[in-house]
C-alpha positions as CSV (number, residue, x, y, z in Angstrom):
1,X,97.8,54.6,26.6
2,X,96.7,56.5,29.2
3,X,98.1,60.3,29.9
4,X,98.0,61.6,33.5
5,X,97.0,65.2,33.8
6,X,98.3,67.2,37.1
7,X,97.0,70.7,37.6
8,X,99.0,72.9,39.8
9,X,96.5,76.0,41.3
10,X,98.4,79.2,41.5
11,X,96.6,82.1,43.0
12,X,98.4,85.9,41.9
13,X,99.5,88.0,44.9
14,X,96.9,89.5,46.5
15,X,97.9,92.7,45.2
16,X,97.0,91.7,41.7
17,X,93.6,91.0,43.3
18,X,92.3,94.1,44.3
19,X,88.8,95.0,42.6
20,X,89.0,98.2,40.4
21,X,87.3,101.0,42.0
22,X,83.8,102.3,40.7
23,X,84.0,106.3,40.3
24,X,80.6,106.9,41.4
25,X,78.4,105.0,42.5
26,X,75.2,107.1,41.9
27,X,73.6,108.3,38.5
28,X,74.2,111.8,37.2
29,X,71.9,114.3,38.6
30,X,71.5,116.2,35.5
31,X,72.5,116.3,31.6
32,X,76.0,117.7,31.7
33,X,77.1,116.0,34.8
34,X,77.3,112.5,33.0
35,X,79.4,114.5,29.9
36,X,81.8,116.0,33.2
37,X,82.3,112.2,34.7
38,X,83.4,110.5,31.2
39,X,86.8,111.9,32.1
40,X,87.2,109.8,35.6
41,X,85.6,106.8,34.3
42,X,88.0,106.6,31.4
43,X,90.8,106.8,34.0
44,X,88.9,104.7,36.0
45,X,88.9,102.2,33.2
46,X,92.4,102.7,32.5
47,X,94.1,102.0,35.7
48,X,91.4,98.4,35.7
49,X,93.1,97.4,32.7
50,X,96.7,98.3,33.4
51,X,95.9,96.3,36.4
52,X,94.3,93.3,34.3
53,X,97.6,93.7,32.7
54,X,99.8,93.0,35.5
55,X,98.1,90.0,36.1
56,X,98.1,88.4,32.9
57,X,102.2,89.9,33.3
58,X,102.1,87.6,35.9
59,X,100.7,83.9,34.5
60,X,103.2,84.3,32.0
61,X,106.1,84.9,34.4
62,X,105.1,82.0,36.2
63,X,104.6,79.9,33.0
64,X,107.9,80.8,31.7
65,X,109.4,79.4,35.2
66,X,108.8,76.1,34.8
């Protein structure tokens, strides 16, 4: 018996592919400024995620159509 294996490759919008943006880019210049940035990257970090979200959102969708 021999089972035949087709692979369909789907790419997500290119919305969905969008690299999350880095905050800074540069280290903090002094002691306090690194406590003052946690704020952004945790938003930073949240708006990668909801957008790692969307695309996992998305393979399921399209799983569920077939």
């Amino acid at each position: 018996m021999v089972t035949k294996v087709d692979y369909i490759n789907i790419t997500p919008p290119a919305l969905l592919l969008v690299p999350c943006k880095v905050p800074f880019d540069k280290a903090p210049e002094f002691y306090g400024e690194a406590y003052l940035r946690d704020p952004v990257w945790k938003q930073s970090l949240d708006q990668c995620n909801k957008q790692l979200d969307r695309i996992k959102q998305w393979v399921n969708d399209k799983q569920a159509d077939k």
